[in-house]
C-alpha positions in Angstrom: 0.4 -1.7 -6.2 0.7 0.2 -3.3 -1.7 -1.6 -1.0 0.6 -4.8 -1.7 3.3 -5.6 0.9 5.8 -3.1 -0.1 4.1 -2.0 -2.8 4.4 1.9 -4.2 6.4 3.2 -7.3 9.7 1.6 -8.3 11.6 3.1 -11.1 14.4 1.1 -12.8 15.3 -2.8 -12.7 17.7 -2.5 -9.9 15.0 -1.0 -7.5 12.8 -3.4 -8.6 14.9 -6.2 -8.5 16.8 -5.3 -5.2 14.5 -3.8 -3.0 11.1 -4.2 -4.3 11.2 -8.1 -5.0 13.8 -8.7 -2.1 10.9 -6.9 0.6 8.4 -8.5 -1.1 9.8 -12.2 -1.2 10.9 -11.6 2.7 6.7 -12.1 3.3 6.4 -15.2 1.8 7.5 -19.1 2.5 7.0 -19.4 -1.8 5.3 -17.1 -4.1 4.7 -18.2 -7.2 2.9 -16.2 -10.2 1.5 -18.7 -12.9 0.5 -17.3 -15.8 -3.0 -18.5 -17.8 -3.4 -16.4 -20.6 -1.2 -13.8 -22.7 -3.0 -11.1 -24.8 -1.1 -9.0 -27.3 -2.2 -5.6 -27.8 0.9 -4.4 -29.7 2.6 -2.5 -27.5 0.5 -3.5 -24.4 0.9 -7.0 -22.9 -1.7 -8.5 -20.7 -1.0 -11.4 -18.5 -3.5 -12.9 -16.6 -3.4 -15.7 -14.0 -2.9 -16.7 -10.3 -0.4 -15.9 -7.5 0.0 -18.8 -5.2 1.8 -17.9 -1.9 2.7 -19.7 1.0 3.1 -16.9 4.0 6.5 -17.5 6.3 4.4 -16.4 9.8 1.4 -18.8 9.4 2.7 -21.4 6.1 -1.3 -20.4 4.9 -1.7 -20.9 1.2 -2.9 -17.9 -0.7 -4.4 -17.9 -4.2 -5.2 -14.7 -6.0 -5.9 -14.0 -9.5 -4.0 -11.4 -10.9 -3.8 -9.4 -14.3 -0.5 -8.0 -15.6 -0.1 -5.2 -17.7 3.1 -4.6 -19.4 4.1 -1.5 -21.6 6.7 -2.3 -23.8 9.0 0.4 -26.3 12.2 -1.2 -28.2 11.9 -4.8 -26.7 11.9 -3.5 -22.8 9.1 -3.4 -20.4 9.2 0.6 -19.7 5.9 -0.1 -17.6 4.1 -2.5 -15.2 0.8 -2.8 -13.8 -0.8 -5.0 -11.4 -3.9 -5.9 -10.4 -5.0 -8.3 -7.9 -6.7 -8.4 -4.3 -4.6 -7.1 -2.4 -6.7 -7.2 1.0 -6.7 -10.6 0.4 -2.3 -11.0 0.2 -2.3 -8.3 3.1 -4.5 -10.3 5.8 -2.6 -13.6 4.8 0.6 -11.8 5.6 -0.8 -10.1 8.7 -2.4 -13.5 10.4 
């Protein structure tokens, strides 16, 4: 998402495990995403549930619903989307 920190496109699992996640995580004391619910739509995975995050600056806890969207072709995700409030994550980090 691009209004998370860090957020904008990332294409491939090494950008998005080495510098997407690894900017990401340097926000946050913890950040946990705890799924609630999976719905199979075929080829379209939604996951919905709850970040909890624990900001390094401030140690403020954070909770934020969130829905996942996966896109998967031959048993690999070839898309992600996200959605979750983002204003909410981005003043936490910011205080």
């Amino acid at each position: 998402m691009d209004n998370m920190p860090c957020g904008c496109t990332y294409i491939g699992k090494t950008a998005v495990f080495e510098k997407y996640f690894r900017h990401l995580f340097s926000n946050f004391h913890e950040f946990h995403a705890m799924p609630e619910e999976f719905l199979d739509a075929g080829e379209v995975i939604v996951v919905l549930g709850q970040y909890q995050i624990v900001t390094k600056k401030s140690r403020e806890t954070v909770v934020s619903p969130f829905a996942h969207v996966y896109t998967i072709k031959n048993e690999k995700i070839i898309r992600f989307r996200q959605y979750t409030d983002t204003v909410k994550i981005q003043n936490a980090v910011r205080s």
